[in-house]
C-alpha atoms as an extended CHARMM CRD file, in Angstrom:
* protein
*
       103  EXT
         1         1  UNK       CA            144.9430000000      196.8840000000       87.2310000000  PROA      1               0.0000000000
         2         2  UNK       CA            144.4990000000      200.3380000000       86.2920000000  PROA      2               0.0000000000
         3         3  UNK       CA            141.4140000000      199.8070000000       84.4060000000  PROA      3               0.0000000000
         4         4  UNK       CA            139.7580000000      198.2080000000       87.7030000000  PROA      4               0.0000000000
         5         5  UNK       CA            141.2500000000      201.0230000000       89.7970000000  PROA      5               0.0000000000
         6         6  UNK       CA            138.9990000000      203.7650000000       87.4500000000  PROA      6               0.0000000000
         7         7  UNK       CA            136.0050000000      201.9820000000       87.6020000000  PROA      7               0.0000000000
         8         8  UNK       CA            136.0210000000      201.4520000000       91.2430000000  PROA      8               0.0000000000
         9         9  UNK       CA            136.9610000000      205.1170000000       91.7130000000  PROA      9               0.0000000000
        10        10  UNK       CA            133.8620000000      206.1860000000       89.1710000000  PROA      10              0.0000000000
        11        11  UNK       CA            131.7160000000      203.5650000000       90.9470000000  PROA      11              0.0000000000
        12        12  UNK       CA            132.7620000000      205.7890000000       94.6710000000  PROA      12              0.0000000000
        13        13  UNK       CA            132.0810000000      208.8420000000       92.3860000000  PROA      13              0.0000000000
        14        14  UNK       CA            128.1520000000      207.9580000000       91.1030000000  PROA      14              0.0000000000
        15        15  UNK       CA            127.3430000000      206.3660000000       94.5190000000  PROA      15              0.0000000000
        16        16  UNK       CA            128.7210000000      209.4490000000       96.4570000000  PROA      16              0.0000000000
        17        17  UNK       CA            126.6290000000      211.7480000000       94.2500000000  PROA      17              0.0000000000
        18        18  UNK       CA            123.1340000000      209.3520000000       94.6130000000  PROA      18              0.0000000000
        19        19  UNK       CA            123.6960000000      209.4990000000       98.3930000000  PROA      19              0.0000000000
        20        20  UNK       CA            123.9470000000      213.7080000000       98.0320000000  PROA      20              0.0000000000
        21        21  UNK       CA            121.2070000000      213.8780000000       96.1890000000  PROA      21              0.0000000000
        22        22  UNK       CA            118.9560000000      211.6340000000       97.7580000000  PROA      22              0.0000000000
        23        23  UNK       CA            120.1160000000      213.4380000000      101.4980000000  PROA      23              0.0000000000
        24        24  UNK       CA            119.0790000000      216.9490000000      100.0470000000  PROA      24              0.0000000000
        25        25  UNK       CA            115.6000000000      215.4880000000       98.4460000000  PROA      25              0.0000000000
        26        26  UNK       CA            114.7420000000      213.9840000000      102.4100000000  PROA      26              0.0000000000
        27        27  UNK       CA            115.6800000000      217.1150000000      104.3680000000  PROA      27              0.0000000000
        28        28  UNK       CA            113.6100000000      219.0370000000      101.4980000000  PROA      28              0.0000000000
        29        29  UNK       CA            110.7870000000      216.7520000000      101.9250000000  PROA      29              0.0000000000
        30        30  UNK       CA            110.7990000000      216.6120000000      105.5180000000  PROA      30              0.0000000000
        31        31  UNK       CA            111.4520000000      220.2950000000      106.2360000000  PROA      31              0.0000000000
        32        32  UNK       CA            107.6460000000      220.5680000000      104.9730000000  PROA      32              0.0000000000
        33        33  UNK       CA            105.1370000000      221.5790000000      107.6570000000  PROA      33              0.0000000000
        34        34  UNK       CA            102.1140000000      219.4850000000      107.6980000000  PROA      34              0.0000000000
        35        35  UNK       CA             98.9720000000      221.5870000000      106.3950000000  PROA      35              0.0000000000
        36        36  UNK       CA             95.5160000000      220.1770000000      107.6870000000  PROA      36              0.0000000000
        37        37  UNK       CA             93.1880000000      220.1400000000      105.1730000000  PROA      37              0.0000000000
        38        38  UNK       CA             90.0990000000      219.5900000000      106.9460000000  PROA      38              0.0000000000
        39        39  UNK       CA             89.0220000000      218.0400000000      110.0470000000  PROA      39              0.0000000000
        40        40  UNK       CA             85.4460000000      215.5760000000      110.3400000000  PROA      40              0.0000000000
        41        41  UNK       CA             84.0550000000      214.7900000000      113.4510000000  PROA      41              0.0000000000
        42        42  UNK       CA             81.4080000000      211.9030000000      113.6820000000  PROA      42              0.0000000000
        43        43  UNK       CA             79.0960000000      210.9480000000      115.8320000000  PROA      43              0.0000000000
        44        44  UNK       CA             80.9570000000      211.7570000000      119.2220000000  PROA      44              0.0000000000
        45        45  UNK       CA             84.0440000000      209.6990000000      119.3670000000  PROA      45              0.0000000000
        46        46  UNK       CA             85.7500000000      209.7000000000      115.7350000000  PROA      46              0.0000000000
        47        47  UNK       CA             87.6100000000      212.3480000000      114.4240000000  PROA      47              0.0000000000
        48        48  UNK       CA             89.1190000000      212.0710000000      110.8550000000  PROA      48              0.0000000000
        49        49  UNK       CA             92.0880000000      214.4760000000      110.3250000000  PROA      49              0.0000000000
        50        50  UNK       CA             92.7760000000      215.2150000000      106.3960000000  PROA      50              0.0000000000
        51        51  UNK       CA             96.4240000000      216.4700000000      106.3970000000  PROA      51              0.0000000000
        52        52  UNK       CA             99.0630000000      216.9040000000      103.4900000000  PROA      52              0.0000000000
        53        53  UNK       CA            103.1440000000      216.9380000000      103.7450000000  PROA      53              0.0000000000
        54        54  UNK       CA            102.5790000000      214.0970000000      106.4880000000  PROA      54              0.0000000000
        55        55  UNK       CA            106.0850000000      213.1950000000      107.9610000000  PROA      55              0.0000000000
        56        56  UNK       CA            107.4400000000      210.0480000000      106.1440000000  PROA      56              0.0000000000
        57        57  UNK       CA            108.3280000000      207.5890000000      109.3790000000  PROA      57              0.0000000000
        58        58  UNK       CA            106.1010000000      206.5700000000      112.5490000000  PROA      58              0.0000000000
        59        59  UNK       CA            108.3200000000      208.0500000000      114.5900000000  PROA      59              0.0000000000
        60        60  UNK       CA            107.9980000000      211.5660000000      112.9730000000  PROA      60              0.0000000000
        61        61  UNK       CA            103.8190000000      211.0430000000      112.7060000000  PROA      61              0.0000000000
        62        62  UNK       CA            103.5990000000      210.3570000000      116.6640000000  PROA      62              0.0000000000
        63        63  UNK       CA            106.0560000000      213.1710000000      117.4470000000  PROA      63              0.0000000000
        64        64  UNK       CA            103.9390000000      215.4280000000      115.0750000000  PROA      64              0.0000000000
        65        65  UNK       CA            100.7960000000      214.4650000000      116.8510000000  PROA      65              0.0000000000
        66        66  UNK       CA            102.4880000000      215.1380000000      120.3740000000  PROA      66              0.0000000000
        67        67  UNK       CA            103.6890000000      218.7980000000      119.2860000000  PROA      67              0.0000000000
        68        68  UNK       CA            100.0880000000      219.9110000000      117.7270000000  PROA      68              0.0000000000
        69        69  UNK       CA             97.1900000000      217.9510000000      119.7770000000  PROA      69              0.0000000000
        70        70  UNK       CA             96.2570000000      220.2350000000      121.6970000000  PROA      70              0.0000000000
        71        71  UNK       CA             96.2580000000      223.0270000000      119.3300000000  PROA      71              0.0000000000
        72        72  UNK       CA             93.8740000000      221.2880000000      116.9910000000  PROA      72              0.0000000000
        73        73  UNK       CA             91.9500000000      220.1120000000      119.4330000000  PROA      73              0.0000000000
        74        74  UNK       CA             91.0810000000      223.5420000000      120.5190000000  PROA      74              0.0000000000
        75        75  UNK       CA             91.2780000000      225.0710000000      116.8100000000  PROA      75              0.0000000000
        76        76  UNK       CA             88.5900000000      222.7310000000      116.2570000000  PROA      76              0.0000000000
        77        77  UNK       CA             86.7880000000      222.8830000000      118.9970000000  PROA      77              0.0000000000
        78        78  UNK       CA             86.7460000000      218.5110000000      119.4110000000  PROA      78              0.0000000000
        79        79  UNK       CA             86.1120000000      217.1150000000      122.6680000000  PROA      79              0.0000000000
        80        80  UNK       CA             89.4550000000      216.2950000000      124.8560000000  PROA      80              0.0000000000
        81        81  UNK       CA             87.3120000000      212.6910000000      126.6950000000  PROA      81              0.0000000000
        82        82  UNK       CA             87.2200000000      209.4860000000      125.0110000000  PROA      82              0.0000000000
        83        83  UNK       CA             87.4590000000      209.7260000000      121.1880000000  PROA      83              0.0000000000
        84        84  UNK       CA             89.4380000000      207.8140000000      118.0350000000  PROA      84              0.0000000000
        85        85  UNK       CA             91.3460000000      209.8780000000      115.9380000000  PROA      85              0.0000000000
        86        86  UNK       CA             92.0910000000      209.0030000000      112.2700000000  PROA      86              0.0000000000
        87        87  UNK       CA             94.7360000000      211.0170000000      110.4150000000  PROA      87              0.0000000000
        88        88  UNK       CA             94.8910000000      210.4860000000      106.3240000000  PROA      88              0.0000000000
        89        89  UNK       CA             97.5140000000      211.9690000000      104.3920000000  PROA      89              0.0000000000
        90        90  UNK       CA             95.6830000000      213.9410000000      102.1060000000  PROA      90              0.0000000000
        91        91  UNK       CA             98.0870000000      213.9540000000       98.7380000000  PROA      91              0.0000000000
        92        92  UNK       CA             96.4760000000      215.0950000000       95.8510000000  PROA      92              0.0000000000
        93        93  UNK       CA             93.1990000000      216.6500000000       97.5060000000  PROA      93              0.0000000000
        94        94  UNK       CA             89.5420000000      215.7490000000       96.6400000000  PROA      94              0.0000000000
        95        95  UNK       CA             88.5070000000      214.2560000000       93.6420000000  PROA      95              0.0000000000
        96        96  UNK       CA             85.6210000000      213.8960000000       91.3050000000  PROA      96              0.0000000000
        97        97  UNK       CA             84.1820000000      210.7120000000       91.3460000000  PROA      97              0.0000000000
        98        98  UNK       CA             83.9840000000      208.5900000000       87.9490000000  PROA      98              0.0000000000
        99        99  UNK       CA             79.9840000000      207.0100000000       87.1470000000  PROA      99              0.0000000000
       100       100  UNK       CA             82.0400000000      203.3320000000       87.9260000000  PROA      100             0.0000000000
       101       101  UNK       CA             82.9290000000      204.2010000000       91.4390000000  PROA      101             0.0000000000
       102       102  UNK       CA             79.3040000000      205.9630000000       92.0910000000  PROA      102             0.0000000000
       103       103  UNK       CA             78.0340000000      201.8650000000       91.8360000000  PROA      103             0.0000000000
């Protein structure tokens, strides 16, 4: 009985610690602000948005889009009529390409 009793209470202990740590590692990650990269605007209706520290859920990603439209819109100077807008999370930045993916 007692043995049971220590490994349940170690079992609490680890799984209390995991959710601490992995509580602190979301706020950290989501406390980020989003850094556009660089914006591309084709041919009068797209408009490709390169952006790193992207929130994590769809819910943060629309409400991040409602708080700074209008100030990238006028930061970079994009039309405010009929367009698509494409936002990629960025990550590790641009990168060479290797002579395989140039065929």
């Amino acid at each position: 009985m007692i043995v049971s009793w220590v490994i349940t209470k170690k079992f609490i202990y680890i799984v209390t610690i995991a959710i601490l740590f992995c509580s602190v590692v979301i706020y950290l990650w989501s406390d980020r602000p989003v850094e556009i990269v660089d914006v591309h605007y084709y041919s009068g209706k797209d408009i490709n948005i390169l952006a790193r520290h992207f929130p994590i859920t769809d819910r943060g990603k629309l409400n991040w889009w409602r708080e700074n439209e209008r100030k990238i819109l006028e930061k970079y100077n994009l039309p405010e009529n009929d367009f698509s807008v494409y936002i990629w999370d960025f990550g590790d930045g641009y990168k060479k390409l290797s002579p395989y993916d140039a065929e």
